[in-house]
C-alpha distance (Angstrom), angle and dihedral (degrees) to the residues before:
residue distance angle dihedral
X1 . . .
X2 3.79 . .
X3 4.06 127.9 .
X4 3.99 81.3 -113.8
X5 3.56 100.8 56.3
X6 3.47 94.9 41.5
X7 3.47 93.5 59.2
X8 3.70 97.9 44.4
X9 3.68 89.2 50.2
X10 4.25 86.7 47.8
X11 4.20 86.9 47.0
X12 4.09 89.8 49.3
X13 4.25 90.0 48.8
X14 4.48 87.1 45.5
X15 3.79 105.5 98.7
X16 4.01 114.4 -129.8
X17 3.32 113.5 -92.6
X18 3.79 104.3 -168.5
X19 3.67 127.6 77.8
X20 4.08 114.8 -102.1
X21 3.83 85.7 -125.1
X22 3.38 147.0 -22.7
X23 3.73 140.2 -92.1
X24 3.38 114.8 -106.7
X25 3.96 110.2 153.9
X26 3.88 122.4 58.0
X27 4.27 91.7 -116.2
X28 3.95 82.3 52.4
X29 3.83 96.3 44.2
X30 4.15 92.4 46.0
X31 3.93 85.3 51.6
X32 4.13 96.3 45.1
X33 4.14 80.8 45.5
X34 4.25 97.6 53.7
X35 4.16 88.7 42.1
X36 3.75 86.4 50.6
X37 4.08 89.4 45.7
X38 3.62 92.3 38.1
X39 3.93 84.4 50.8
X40 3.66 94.3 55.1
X41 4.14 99.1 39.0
X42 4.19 85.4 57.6
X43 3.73 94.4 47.6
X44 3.89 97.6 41.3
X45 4.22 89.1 49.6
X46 4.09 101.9 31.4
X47 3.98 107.6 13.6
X48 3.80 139.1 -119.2
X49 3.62 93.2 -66.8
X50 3.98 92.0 55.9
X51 3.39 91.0 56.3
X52 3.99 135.7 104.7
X53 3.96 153.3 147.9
X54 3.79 92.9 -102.8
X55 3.84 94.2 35.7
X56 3.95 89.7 49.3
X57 3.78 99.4 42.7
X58 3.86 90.1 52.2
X59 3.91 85.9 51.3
X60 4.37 87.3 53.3
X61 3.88 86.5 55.5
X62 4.68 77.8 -117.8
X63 3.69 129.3 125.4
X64 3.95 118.9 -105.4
X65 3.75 89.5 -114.8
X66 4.10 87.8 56.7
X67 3.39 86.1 49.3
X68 4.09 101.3 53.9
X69 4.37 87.6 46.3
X70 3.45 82.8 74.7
X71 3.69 112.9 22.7
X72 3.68 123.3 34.3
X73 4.32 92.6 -160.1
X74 3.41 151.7 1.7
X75 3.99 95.3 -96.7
X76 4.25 90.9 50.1
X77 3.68 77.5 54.1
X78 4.15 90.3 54.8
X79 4.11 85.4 38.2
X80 3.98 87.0 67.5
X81 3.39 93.4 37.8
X82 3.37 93.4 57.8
X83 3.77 95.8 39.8
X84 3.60 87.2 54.9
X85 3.96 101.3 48.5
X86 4.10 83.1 45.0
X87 3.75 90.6 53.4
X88 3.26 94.5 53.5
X89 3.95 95.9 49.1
X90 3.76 90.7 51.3
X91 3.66 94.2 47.0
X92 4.20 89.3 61.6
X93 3.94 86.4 44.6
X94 4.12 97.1 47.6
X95 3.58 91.6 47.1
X96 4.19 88.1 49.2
X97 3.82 94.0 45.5
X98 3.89 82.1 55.7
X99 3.97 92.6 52.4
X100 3.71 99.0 47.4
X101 3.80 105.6 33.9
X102 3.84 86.4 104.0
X103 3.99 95.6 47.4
X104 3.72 125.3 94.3
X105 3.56 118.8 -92.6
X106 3.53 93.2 -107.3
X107 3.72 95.9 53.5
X108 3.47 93.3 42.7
X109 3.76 101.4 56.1
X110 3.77 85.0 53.5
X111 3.48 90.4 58.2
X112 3.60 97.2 45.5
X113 3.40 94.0 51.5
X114 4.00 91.4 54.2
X115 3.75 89.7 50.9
X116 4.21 95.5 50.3
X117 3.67 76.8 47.8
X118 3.91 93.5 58.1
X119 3.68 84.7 35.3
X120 4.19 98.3 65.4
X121 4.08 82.7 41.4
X122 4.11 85.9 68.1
X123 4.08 92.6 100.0
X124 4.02 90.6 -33.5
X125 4.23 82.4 -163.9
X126 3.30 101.8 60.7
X127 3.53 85.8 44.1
X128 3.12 97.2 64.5
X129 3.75 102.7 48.9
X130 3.70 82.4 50.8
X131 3.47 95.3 64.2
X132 4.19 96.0 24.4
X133 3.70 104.5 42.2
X134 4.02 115.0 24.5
X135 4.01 116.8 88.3
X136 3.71 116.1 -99.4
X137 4.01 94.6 -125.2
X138 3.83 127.5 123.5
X139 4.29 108.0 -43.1
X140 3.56 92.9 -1.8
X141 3.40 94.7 70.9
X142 3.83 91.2 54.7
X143 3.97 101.4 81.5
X144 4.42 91.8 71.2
X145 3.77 96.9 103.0
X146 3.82 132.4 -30.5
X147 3.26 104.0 -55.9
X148 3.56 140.4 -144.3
X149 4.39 97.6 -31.6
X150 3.95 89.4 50.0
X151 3.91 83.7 56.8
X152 3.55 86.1 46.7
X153 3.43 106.1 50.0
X154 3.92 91.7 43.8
X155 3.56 91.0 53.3
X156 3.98 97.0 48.3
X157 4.06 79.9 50.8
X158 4.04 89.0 56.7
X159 3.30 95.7 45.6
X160 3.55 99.4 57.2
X161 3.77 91.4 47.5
X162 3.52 91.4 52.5
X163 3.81 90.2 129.9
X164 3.88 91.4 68.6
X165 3.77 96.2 43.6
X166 4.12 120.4 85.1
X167 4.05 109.7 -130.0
X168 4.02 101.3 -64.5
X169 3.73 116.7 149.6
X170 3.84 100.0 -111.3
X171 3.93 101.7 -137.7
X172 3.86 80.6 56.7
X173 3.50 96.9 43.9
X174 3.25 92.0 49.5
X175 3.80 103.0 51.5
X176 3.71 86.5 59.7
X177 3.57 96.1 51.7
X178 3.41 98.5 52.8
X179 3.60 96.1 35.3
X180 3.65 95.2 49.1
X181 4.09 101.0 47.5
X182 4.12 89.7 43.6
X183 3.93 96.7 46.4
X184 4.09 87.8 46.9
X185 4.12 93.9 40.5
X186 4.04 88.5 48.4
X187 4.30 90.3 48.4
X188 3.66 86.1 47.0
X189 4.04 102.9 42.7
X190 4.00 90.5 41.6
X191 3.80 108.2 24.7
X192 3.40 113.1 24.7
X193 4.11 113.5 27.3
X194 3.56 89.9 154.8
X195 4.29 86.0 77.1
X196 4.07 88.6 59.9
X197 3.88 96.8 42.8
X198 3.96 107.0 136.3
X199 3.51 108.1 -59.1
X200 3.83 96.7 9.4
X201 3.77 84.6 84.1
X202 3.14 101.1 72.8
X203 4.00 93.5 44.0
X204 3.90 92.8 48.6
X205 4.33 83.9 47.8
X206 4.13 86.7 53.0
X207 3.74 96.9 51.2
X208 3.96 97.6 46.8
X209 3.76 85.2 43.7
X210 3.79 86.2 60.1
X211 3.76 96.8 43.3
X212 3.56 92.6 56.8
X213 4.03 103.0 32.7
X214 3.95 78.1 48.6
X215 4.04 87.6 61.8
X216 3.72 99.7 39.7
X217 3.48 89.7 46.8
């Protein structure tokens, strides 16, 4: 069988991702918003696997038909879901970046690092079946850390701090950075809440402040 068949046969079997159309109207935006909800409430209490179009639409309180104007599947479903909960996570970071682009690096980290905090506290559940549950194909894959613009905006931080920074290649340092404070924030927020219990916050914020100031520095 040739390369090109194979993947035209693989494209055929992918689910669609994107939404058949668009809410425009507030009635259509209210029903988009409960499938979405609906989406997340089955997948936080029964899993990826338990979920699907008729299962979800009787969970909005909307007809299956409603349900297929706007979504054409159960994963375009997750897609939104995901682009949603992302959204929301990268709206907390933007408006941080924004706050601390003046502050020394040191002070900054530590400030970043509360806010990715905050940022795995945003429905920490659904986060993790995000990350946990949902196949790592195509958009789906999308929701396991910040993405692309978090590297972005980090990196545009380092670069204009340059002065405080000893000579790291800044892609580099960045990668680390990012993937260091997310991969410790998500262990903490999901697996081990005990670490930010009352005032253990603010000791668990000081010592990955240090690790990566230590790096950069």
């Amino acid at each position: 069988m040739s390369t090109r068949i194979r993947k035209s046969q693989a494209a055929s079997r992918a689910p669609a991702l994107e939404p058949r159309k668009r809410a425009v109207q507030e009635r259509s935006r209210a029903t988009v918003d409960a499938l979405l909800e609906a989406t997340a409430r089955i997948l936080v209490k029964d899993g990826f696997e338990a979920a699907s179009t008729n299962r979800i639409a009787a969970e909005a309180g909307v007809s299956i038909g409603s349900l297929y104007q706007y979504f054409p599947s159960k994963e375009s479903l997750v897609a939104a879901v995901i682009e949603r909960h992302k959204q929301d996570m990268l709206d907390m970071l933007r408006a941080e970046i924004v706050r601390v682009e003046k502050m020394p690096v040191e002070q900054a980290m530590r400030e970043l690092i509360a806010v990715t905090i905050r940022a795995h506290r945003v429905d920490p559940q659904l986060h993790r079946v995000l990350v946990e549950q949902i196949p790592r194909t195509g958009r789906l894959a999308e929701v396991d850390g910040f993405d692309s613009e978090a590297h972005a905006m980090v990196r545009n931080y380092l670069e204009s701090h340059q002065d405080e920074l000893r000579g790291v290649d800044l892609d580099l340092a960045t990668f680390v950075c990012v993937s260091c404070v997310e991969t410790l924030s998500h262990g903490a927020v999901l697996r081990h809440p005990r670490l930010l219990a009352n005032h253990k916050v603010e000791t668990f914020i000081d010592e990955v402040t240090r690790l990566v100031t230590g790096y950069l520095r």
